[in-house]
C-alpha positions in Angstrom: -38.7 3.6 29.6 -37.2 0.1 29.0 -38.0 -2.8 31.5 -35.9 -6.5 31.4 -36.5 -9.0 31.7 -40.4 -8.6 30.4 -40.8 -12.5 31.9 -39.3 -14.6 34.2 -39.2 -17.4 37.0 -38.4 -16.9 40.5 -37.5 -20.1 42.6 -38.6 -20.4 45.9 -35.9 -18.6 48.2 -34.4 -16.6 45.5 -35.2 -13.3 43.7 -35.5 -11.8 40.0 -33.3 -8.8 39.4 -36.0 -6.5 37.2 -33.7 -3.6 35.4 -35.3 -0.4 34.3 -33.6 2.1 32.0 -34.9 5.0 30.7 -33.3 7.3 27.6 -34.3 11.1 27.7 -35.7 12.5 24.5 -33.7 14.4 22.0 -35.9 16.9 21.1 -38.8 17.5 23.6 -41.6 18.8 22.3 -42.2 22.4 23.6 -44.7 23.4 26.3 -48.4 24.0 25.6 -49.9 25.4 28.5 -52.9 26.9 27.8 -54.2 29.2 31.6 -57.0 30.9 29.8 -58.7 27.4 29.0 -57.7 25.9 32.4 -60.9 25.2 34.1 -62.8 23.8 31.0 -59.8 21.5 30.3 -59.7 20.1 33.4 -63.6 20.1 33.8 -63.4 17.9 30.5 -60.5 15.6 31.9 -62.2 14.8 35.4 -65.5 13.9 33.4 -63.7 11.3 31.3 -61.6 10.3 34.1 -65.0 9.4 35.9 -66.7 8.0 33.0 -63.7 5.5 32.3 -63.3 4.9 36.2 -66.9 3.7 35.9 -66.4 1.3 33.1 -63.8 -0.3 35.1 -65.1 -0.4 38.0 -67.6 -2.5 36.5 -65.3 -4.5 35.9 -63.3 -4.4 39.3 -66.8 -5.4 40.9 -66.3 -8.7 39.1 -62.8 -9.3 41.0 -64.4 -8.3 44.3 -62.8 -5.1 44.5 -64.3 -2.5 42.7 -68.1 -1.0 43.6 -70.3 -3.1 41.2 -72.8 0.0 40.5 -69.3 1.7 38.9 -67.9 2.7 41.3 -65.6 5.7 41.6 -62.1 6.2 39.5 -59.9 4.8 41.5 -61.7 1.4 42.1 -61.7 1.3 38.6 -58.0 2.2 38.2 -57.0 -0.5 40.4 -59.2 -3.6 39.6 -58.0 -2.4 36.0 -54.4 -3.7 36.9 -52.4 -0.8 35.4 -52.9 2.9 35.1 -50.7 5.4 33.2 -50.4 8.8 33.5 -47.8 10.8 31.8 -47.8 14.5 32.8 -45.4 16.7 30.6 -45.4 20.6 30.9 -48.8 20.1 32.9 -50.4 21.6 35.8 -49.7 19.8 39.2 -53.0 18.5 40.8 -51.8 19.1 44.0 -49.9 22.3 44.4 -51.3 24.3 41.2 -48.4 25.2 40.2 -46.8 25.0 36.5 -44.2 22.7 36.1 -40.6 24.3 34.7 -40.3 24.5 30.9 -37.3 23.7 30.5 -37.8 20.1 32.3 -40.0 16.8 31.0 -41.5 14.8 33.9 -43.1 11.1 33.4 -44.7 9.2 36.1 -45.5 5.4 34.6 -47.2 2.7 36.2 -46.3 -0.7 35.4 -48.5 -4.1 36.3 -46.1 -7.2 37.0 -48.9 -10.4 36.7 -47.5 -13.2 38.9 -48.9 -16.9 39.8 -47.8 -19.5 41.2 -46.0 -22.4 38.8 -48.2 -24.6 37.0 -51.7 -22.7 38.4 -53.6 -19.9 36.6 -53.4 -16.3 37.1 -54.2 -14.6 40.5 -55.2 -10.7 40.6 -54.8 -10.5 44.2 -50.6 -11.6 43.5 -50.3 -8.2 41.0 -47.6 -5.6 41.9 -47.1 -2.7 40.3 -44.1 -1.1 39.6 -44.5 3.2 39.5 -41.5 4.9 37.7 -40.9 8.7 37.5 -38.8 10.1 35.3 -37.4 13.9 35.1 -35.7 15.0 31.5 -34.0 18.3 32.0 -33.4 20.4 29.2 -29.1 20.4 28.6 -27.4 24.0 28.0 -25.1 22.8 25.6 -26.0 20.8 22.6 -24.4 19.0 19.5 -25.3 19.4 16.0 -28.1 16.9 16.2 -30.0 18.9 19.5 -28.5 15.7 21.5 -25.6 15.1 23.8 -24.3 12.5 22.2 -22.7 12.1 18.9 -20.9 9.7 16.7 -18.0 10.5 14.4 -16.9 8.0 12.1 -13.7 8.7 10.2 -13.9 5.7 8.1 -10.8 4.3 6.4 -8.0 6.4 6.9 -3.9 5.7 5.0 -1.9 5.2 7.7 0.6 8.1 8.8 -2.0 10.2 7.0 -4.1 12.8 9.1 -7.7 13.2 8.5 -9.9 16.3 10.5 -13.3 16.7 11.5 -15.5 19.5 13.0 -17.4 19.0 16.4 -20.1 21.3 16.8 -21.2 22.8 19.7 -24.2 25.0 20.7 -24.9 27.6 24.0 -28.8 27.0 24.7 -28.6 29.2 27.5 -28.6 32.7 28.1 -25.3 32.2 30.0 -22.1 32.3 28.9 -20.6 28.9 29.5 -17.0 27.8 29.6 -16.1 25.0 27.7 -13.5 22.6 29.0 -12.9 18.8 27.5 -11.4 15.5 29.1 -7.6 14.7 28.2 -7.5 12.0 24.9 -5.3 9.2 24.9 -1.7 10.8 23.9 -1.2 7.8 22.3 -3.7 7.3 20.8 -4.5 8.0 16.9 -7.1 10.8 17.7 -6.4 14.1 19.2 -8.2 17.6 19.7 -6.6 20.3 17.6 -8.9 23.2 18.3 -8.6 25.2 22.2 -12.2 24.7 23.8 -13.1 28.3 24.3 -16.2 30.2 26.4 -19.4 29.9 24.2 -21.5 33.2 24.2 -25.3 33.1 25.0 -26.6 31.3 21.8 -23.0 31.1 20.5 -22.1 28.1 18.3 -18.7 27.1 17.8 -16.5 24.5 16.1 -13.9 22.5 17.3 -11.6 20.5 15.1 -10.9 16.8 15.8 -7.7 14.8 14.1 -7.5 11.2 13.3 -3.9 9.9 12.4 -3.8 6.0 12.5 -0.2 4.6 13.5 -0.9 1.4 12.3 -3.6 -0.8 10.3 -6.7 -1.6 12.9 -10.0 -0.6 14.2 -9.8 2.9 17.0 -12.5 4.1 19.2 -12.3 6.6 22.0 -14.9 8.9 23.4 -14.1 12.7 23.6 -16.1 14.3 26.5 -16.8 18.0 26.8 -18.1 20.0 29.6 -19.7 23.4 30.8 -22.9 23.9 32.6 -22.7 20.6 34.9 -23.5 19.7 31.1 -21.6 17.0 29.7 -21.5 15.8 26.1 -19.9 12.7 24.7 -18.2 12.2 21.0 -17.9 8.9 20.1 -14.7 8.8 17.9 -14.1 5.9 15.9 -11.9 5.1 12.4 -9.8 2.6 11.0 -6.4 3.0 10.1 -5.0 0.8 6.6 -2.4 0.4 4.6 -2.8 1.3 0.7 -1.9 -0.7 -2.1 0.5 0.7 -4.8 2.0 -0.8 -7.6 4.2 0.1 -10.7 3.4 -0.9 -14.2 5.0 0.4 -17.1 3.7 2.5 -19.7 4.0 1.2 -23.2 7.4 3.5 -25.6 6.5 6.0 -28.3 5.8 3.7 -31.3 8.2 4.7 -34.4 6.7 5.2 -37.6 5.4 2.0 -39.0 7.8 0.3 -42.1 6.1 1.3 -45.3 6.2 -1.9 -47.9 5.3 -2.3 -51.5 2.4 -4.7 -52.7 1.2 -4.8 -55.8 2.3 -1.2 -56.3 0.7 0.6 -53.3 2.6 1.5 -50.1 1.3 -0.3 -46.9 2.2 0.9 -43.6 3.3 -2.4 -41.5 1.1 -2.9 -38.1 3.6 -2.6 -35.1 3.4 -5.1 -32.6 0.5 -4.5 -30.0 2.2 -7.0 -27.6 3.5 -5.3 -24.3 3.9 -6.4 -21.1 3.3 -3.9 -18.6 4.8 -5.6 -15.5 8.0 -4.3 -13.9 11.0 -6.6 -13.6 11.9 -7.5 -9.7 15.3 -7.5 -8.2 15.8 -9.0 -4.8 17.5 -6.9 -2.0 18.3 -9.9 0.5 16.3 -11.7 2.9 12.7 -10.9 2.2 13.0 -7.3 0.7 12.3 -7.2 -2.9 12.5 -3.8 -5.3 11.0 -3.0 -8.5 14.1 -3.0 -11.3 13.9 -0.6 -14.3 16.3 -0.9 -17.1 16.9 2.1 -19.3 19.3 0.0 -21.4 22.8 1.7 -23.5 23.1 5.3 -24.5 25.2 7.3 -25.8 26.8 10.4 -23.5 25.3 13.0 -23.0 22.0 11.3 -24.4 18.9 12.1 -22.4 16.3 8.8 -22.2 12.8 9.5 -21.2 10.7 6.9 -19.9 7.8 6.1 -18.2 6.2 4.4 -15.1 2.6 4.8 -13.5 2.4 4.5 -9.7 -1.4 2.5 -9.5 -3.8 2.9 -6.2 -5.0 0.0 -6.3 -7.1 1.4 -2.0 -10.4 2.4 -1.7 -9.4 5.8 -0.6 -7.0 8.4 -1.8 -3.2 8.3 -1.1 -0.1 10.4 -1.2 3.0 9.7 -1.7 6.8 10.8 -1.5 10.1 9.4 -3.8 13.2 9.9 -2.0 16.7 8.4 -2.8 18.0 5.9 -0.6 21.2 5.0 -2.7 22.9 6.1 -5.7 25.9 3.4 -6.8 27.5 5.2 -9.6 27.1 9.4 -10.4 27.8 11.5 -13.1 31.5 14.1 -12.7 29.2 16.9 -13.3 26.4 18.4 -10.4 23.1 16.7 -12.3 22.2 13.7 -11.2 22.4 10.7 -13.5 18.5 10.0 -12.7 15.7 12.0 -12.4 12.0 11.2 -11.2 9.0 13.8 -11.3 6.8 14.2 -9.1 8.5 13.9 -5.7 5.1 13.8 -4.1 1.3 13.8 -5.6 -2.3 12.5 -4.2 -3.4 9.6 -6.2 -7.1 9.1 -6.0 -8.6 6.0 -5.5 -8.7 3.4 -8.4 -6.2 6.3 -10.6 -2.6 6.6 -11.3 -0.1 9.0 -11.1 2.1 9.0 -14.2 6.3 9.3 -12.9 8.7 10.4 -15.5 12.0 9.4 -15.4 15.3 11.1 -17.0 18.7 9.2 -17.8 21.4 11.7 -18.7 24.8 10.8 -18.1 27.7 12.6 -18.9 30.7 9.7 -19.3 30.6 6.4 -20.0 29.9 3.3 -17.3 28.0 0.5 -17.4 27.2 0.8 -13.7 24.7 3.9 -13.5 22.4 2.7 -10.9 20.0 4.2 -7.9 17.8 3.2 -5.3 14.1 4.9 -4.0 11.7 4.7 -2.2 8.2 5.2 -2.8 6.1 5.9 0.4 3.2 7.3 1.9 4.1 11.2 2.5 4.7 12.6 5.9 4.8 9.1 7.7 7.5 7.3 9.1 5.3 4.4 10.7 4.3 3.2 6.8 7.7 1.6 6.0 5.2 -1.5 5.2 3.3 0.1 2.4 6.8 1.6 0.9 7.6 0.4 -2.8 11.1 0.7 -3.8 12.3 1.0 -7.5 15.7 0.9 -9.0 16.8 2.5 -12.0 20.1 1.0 -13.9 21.7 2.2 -17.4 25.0 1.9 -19.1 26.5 4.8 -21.2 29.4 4.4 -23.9 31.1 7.3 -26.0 30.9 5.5 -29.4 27.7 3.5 -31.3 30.0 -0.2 -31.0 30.5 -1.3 -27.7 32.0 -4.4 -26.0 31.7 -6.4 -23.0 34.1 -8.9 -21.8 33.0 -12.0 -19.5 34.4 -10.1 -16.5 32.7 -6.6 -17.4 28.6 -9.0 -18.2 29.8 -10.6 -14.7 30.2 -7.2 -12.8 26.5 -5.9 -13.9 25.0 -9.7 -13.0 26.6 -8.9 -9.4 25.5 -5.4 -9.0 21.8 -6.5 -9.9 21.7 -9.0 -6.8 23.7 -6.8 -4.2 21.1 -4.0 -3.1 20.8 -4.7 0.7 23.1 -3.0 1.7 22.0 0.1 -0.2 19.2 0.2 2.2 21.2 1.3 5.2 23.8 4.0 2.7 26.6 1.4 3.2 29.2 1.1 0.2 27.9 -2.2 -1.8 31.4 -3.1 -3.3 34.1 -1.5 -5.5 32.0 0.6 -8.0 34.2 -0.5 -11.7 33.3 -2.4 -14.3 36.7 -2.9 -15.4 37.3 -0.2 -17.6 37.9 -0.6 -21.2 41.4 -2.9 -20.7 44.0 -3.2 -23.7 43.7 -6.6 -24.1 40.8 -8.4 -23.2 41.4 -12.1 -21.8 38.9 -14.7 -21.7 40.1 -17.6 -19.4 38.1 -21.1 -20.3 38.7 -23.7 -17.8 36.9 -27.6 -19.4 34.5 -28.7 -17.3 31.5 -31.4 -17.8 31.5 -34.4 -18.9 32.5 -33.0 -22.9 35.4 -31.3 -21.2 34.5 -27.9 -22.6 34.9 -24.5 -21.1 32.7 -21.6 -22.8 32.1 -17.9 -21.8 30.6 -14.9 -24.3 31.7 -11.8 -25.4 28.9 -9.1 -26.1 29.1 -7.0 -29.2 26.5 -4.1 -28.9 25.3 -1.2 -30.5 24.1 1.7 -29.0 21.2 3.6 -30.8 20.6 7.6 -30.2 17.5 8.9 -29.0 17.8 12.6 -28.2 21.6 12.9 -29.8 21.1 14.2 -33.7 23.0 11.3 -34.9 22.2 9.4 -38.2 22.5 5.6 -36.8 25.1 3.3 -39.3 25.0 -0.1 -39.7 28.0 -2.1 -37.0 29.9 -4.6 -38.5 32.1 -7.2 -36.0 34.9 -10.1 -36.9 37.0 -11.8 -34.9 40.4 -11.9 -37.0 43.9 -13.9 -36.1 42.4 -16.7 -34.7 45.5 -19.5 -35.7 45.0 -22.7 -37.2 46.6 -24.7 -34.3 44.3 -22.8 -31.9 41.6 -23.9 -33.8 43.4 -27.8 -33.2 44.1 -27.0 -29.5 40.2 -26.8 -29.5 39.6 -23.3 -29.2 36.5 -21.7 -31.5 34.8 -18.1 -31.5 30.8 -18.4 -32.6 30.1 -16.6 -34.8 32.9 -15.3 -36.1 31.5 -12.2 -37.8 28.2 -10.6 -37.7 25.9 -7.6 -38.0 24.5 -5.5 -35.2 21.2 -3.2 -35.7 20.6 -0.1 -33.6 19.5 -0.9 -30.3 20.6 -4.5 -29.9 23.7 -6.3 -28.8 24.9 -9.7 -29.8 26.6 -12.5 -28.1 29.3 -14.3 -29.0 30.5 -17.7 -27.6 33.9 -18.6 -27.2 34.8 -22.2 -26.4 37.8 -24.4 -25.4 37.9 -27.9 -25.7 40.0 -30.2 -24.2 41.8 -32.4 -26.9 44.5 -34.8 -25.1 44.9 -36.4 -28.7 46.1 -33.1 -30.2 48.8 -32.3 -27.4 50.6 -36.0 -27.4 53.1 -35.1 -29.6 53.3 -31.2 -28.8 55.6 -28.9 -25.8 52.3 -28.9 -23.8 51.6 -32.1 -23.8 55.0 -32.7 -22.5 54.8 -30.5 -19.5 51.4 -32.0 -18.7 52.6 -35.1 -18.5 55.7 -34.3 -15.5 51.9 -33.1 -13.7 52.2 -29.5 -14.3 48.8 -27.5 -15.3 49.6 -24.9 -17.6 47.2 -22.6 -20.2 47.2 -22.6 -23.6 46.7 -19.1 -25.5 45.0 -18.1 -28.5 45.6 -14.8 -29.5 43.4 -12.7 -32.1 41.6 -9.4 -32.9 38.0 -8.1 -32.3 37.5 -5.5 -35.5 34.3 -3.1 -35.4 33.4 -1.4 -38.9 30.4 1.7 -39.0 28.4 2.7 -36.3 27.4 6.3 -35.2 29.4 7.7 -33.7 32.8 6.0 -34.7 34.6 3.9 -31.7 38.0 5.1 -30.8 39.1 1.6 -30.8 38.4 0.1 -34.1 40.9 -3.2 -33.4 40.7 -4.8 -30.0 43.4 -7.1 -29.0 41.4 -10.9 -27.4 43.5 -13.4 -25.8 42.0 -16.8 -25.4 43.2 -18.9 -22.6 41.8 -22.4 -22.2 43.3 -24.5 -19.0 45.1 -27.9 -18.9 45.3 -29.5 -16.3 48.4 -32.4 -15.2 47.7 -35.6 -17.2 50.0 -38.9 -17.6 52.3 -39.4 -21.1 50.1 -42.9 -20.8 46.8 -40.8 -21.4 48.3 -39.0 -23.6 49.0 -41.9 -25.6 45.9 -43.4 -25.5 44.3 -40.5 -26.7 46.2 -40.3 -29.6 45.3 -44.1 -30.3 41.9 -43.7 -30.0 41.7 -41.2 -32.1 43.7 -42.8 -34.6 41.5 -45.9 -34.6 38.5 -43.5 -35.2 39.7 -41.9 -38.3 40.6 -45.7 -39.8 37.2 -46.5 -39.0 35.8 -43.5 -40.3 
């Protein structure tokens, strides 16, 4: 029994709203009623009741109300101010009958001490407040003995489905059919098990599902009855979104380079620097994707790599890898990529370790595909998803080339992955091919009046393929002397490539009005006609495992020129003229 408020002030015309609550025990103590003993036991309780009565009375007698030689027990009780008696499983006074045992009954009396504001205390103002109180004893039960219960589902991945067992118990030696009030149906919790008839004594279970929808705090009260019995299951959880991320795991290291000093081998330390973050390629607006590059092979080559998915949550997630997009396939039915496992349980704090395969069967520089990582079984998480792309090229031969146009094509495809989001085509899946002649068109700009773009020269090295790599040798060949006046250059002309690496050349035009004065072009430039000069020459590739098909490429240079006067011209020439006397 709970009383509030336990002191107060009540102004003259008003009134003090006193509330009483009162909690029935869990688990009631059962009853001791001894009949044998009876009259001894209650022989013993009236002689204490008198001898106590007598000892306040004495008191009493002080306040005017109680019989000052003792007086009886109830003199006493009163002039006391409060008496208390608590009868549970006892023997009514005045029927003599046995109270039920399956029922608790309280009677309390409580004193409420009042006085005026400002004055001492005055007896003769006591009330008393007398509360009775009747615990019956439920048929149905939870696990604790009570009738109410809380379940707490804690932190739950949202779209994922966590379950929990109710139990119920039959304290009566009834059957009792159990029935249960409707849950929200849109709610995150629900009651999987069919609430069945409980047997006399019969315990059963009943399942209970928590599936958050989105990330916040859920309570709901599940309330089954039987018996005029009701008990109440406090649900509550809290659905949240996991944190994932993708770090890479560090290659195989070759062997170590063995070198000679002072006439013992030494194996040479390979670098411990790696950087396990994953490149990110934006998708458009404010969707971003992991990128991972597998680089050049060779066909038919099959590149292993590796990625580990992190859980960075408290709690355990799993996940599924679907494709959303593939932009360039193989002729044959595999797939150019491969990822294992489509779907695990990472624990919290672990990783799950994804293997990916790049096999293609014919050459292209625009292998590419898009997935998505999210958590399994729910279509609500699209938040928590992580998407990753994986991108290679593939050439037939160890030497490969790529033109200005065919390095432009792969920058474009690396920014253009919206639309593989929704399946639509991104744009026209080439790379240009490998052309007969590949032209390089320079057009001056700046304030030096120079026009540059490069030319890559790789080399592909093997990784599955039994192929001894060979060294790859490149020159550019034919380039003319009055090219070379016309202010077109090639840096560096020649070169070495090692396995695994690709090299860029630069190739310039500069715009030389003092070389074209006296010249056709300079002629035509100046009746304000733009026009290109051409440089032709040869891209020669020597070595390389396995041998290119195209040893001799054919490169034309093109360099613009725009209209200019015969009086610039002119001046041109002067100037330069003047410089070289100086010089």
């Amino acid at each position: 029994v709970a009383v509030s408020p336990l002191v107060g002030n009540v102004k003259p015309g008003s009134s003090l709203r006193v509330t009483v609550s009162f909690t029935a025990p869990r688990k009631p103590e059962p009853p001791q009623v001894d009949l044998e003993g009876e009259g001894e036991a209650e022989a013993e309780a009236e002689a204490e009741g008198e001898g106590e009565g007598g000892g306040d009375g004495g008191d009493g007698g002080e306040g005017g109300h109680g019989d000052g030689d003792g007086g009886d027990g109830d003199g006493g009780e009163g002039d006391g101010g409060s008496g208390e008696e608590c009868d549970s499983f006892k023997e009514d006074e005045d029927e003599g009958e046995i109270e039920e045992p399956w029922s608790l009954h309280s009677r309390v009396t409580i004193p409420m001490l009042c006085k005026p504001a400002g004055s001492k205390l005055q007896r003769e103002m006591t009330q008393f407040l007398h509360i009775e109180t009747t615990a019956v004893l439920a048929p149905l039960a939870l696990l604790d003995g009570g009738v109410r219960q809380t379940i707490n589902f804690e932190s739950v991945p949202v779209g994922q489905e966590e379950k929990k067992v109710v139990l119920v118990r039959n304290l009566s030696a009834l059957p009792v059919r159990l029935s249960s009030a409707p849950l929200d149906p849109t709610g995150p919790f629900s009651l999987v098990s069919a609430t069945p008839t409980l047997q006399p004594y019969d315990t059963c279970e009943l399942l209970v599902a928590f599936r958050p929808n989105r990330q916040l705090d859920s309570r709901e009260d599940l309330e089954l009855r039987g018996a005029g019995c009701t008990l109440r299951v406090t649900l509550e959880g809290r659905g949240v979104l996991p944190t994932l991320r993708l770090q890479q795991v560090a290659p195989p290291k070759a062997p170590a380079a063995v070198q000679s000093k002072g006439g013992k081998q030494q194996a040479e330390e390979p670098d411990a620097d790696f950087d396990a973050k994953v490149a990110v390629v934006s998708l458009g607006g404010s969707q971003s994707s992991s990128l991972f590059d597998f680089g050049e092979s060779l066909v038919g080559d099959d590149i292993t790599r590796h990625l580990d998915l992190v859980n960075d949550s408290q709690f355990a997630v799993r996940f599924a890898l679907s494709s959303l997009h593939c932009r360039h396939t193989n002729r044959g039915a595999l797939p150019p990529f491969d990822v294992s496992p489509t779907e695990a349980t990472i624990e919290a704090g672990a990783a799950q370790r994804l293997e990916m395969h790049f096999c293609p069967d014919h050459a292209s520089s625009l292998y590419a595909e898009l997935f998505e990582i999210s958590l399994a079984g729910s279509a609500q998480a699209s938040e928590a998803a992580q998407l990753l792309v994986l991108k290679g090229s593939c050439y037939d031969a160890a030497g490969f080339v790529l033109s200005p146009a065919q390095i432009s094509a792969k920058e474009r495809a690396d920014g253009i992955w919206e639309s593989a989001a929704t399946g639509s085509t991104m744009f026209d899946e080439t790379d240009g091919g490998e052309a007969e002649v590949i032209e390089v068109e320079l057009v001056p700009d700046g304030p030096q009046g120079v026009g540059t773009a490069q030319i890559a020269v790789g080399h592909v090295k093997p990784v599955s393929l039994d192929v001894k790599t060979a060294p790859l040798e490149f020159s550019f060949e034919g380039l003319s002397d009055e090219a070379q006046r016309n202010g077109f250059s090639v840096d560096p002309i020649k070169g070495t490539v090692e396995p695994g690496t690709t090299k860029s050349v630069n190739v310039s035009f500069a715009l030389r009005p003092e070389a074209l004065a006296s010249t056709e072009m300079g002629l035509v430039a100046s009746f304000g006609v733009s026009q290109w000069a051409e440089a032709p020459m040869r891209l020669v590739l020597k070595g390389g495992n396995p041998l290119t098909t195209r040893p001799e490429m054919a490169v034309l240079l093109k360099g613009f020129i725009p209209c200019m006067s015969a009086t610039e011209l002119q001046e041109a020439k002067r100037a330069a003229s003047a410089g070289k006397g100086k010089k």
